[in-house]
LOKOLMI-744475 format. One record per residue (C-alpha): x negated, y negated, z negated; residue in three letters. Coordinates in steps of 0.02 Angstrom, whole numbers, plus 50000, padded with zeros to 5 digits. Example, Ala and Ser with C-alpha at 12.3 -4.5 7.8 and 13.67 -1.06 7.14 Angstrom:
# LOKOLMI-744475
493855022549610Ala
493165005349643Ser
***
This chain:
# LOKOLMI-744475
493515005250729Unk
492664992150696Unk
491984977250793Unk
490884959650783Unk
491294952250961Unk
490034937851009Unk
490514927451147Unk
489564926651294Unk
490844914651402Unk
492044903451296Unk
493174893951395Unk
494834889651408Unk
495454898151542Unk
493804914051525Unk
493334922551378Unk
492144937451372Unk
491574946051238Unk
490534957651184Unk
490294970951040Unk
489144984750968Unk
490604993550902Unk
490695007050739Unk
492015021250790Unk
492655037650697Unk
493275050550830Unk
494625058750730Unk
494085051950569Unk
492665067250606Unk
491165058050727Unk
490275042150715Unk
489895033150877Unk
489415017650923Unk
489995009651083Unk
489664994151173Unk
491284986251235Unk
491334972551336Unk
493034961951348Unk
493334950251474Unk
494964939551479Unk
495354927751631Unk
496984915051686Unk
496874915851864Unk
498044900851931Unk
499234906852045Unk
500354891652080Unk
500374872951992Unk
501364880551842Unk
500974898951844Unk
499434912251800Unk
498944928051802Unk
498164934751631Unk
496764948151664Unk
496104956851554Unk
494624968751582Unk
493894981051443Unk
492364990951471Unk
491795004151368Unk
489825010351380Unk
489065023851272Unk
487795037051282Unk
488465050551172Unk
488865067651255Unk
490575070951146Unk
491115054751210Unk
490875058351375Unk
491985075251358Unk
493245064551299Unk
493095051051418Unk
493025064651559Unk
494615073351484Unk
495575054451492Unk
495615050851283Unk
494555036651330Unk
495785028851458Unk
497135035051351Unk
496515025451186Unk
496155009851271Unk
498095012251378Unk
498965011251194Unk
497524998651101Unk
497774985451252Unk
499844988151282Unk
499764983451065Unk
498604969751062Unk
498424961551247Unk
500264953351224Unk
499484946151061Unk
498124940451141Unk
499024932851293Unk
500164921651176Unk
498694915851081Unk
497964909251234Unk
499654900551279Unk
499564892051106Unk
497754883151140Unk
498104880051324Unk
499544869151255Unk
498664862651111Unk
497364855751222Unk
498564848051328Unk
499364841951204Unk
498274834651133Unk
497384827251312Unk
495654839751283Unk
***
């Protein structure tokens, strides 16, 4: 897969992004998705958060929408988010301490 995300909300604490996305099914169809990918730090005490993280998927292509139906959509995005949310959650750690580190 591959994917140019452009921000539409670039915050510290929100970031949404947004793709028109190149994907092989199988190595076998082309398809090209939208996918929108929204990540939020909801406080939930003085030293604590919640990390959300919301992926949407939106296409138009019939094969897709077996395989959506049949849950290889939910099942992709399961095993893409439990490998790269973690990454993405320490990341955002990093520049939340950066910037208050450094008083920003």
């Amino acid at each position: 897969m591959i994917q140019h995300y452009i921000p539409k909300i670039s915050m510290a604490d929100h970031l949404k992004l947004v793709s028109q996305s190149d994907c092989w099914i199988f190595h076998v169809w082309y398809v090209r998705l939208k996918i929108t990918w929204e990540l939020k730090l909801i406080p939930t005490s003085e030293t604590t958060c919640l990390f959300q993280n919301v992926v949407m998927v939106e296409h138009n292509w019939l094969i897709m929408k077996v395989l959506m139906a049949l849950g290889f959509g939910s099942m992709f995005l399961k095993k893409h988010n439990a490998e790269e949310t973690p990454h993405f959650a320490q990341s955002l750690i990093e520049a939340t301490k950066r910037r208050a580190k450094n008083g920003s």
